[in-house]
C-alpha positions as CSV (number, residue, x, y, z in Angstrom):
1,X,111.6,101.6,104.3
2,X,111.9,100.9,107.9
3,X,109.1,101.2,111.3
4,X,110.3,101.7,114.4
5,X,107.8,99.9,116.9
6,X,110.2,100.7,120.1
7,X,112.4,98.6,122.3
8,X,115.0,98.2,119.7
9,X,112.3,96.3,116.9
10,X,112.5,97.4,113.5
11,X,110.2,95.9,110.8
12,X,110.7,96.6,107.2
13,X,107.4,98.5,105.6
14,X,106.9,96.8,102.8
15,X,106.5,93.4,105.3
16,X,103.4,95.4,107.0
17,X,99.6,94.2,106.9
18,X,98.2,96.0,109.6
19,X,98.5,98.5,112.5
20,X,95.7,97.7,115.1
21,X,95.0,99.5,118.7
22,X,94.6,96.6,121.2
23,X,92.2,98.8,123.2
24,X,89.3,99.1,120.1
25,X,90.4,95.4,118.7
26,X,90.6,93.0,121.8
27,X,86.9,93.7,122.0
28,X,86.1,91.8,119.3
29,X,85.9,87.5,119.6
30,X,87.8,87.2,116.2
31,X,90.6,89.1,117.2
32,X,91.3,87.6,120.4
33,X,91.3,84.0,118.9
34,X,93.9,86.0,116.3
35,X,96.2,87.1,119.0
36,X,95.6,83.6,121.1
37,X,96.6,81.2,118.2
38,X,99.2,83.4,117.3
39,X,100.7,83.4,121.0
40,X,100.0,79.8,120.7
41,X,102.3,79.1,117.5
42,X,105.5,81.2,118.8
43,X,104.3,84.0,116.5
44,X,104.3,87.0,118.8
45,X,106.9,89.1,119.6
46,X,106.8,91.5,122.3
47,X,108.9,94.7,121.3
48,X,106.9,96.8,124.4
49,X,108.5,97.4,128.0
50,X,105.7,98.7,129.2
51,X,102.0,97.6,128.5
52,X,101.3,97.2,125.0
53,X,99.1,100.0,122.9
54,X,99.3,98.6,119.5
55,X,99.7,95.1,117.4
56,X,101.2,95.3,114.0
57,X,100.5,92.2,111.8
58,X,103.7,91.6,109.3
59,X,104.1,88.8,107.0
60,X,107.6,87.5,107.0
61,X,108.8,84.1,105.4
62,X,105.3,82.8,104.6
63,X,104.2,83.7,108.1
64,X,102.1,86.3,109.7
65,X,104.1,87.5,112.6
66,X,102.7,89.7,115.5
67,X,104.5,92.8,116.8
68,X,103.2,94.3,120.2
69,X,104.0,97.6,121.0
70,X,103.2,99.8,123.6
71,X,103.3,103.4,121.1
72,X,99.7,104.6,119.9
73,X,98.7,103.0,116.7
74,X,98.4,106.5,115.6
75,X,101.6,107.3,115.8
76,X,103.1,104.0,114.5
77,X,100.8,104.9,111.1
78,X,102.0,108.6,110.8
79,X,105.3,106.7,111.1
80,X,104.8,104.0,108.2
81,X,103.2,107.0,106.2
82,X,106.1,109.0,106.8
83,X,108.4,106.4,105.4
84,X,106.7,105.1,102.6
85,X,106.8,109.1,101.3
């Protein structure tokens, strides 16, 4: 099945690792040096047109790709729940 993350992005579900709040996360050293590396290699894509909430970690062709999106991670998991029902 399919997530909506907003601004047009769909990923497909069974691509998804992880759905992450950047408030709780970005406190933590290891997940910064995540998100900075992964800015670093082109592996980021913004799919927020406001401030970003939420990160969702997706592998896709060998690569772990970073979504940012500015709904609550909450809602983005009731989503991928929904859909995987």
């Amino acid at each position: 099945m399919y997530l909506h993350l907003g601004n047009g992005k769909v990923i497909n579900t069974e691509n998804l690792i992880g759905i992450f709040d950047l408030d709780i996360t970005s406190q933590s050293y290891i997940t910064r040096k995540f998100l900075t590396m992964s800015e670093k290699a082109a592996l980021v894509i913004n799919a927020a047109e406001d401030i970003p909430k939420t990160f969702v970690v997706c592998r896709e062709n060998g690569k772990n790709i970073v979504y940012l999106s500015q709904m609550a991670s909450a809602t983005l998991l009731r989503r991928a729940e929904e859909s995987i029902m």
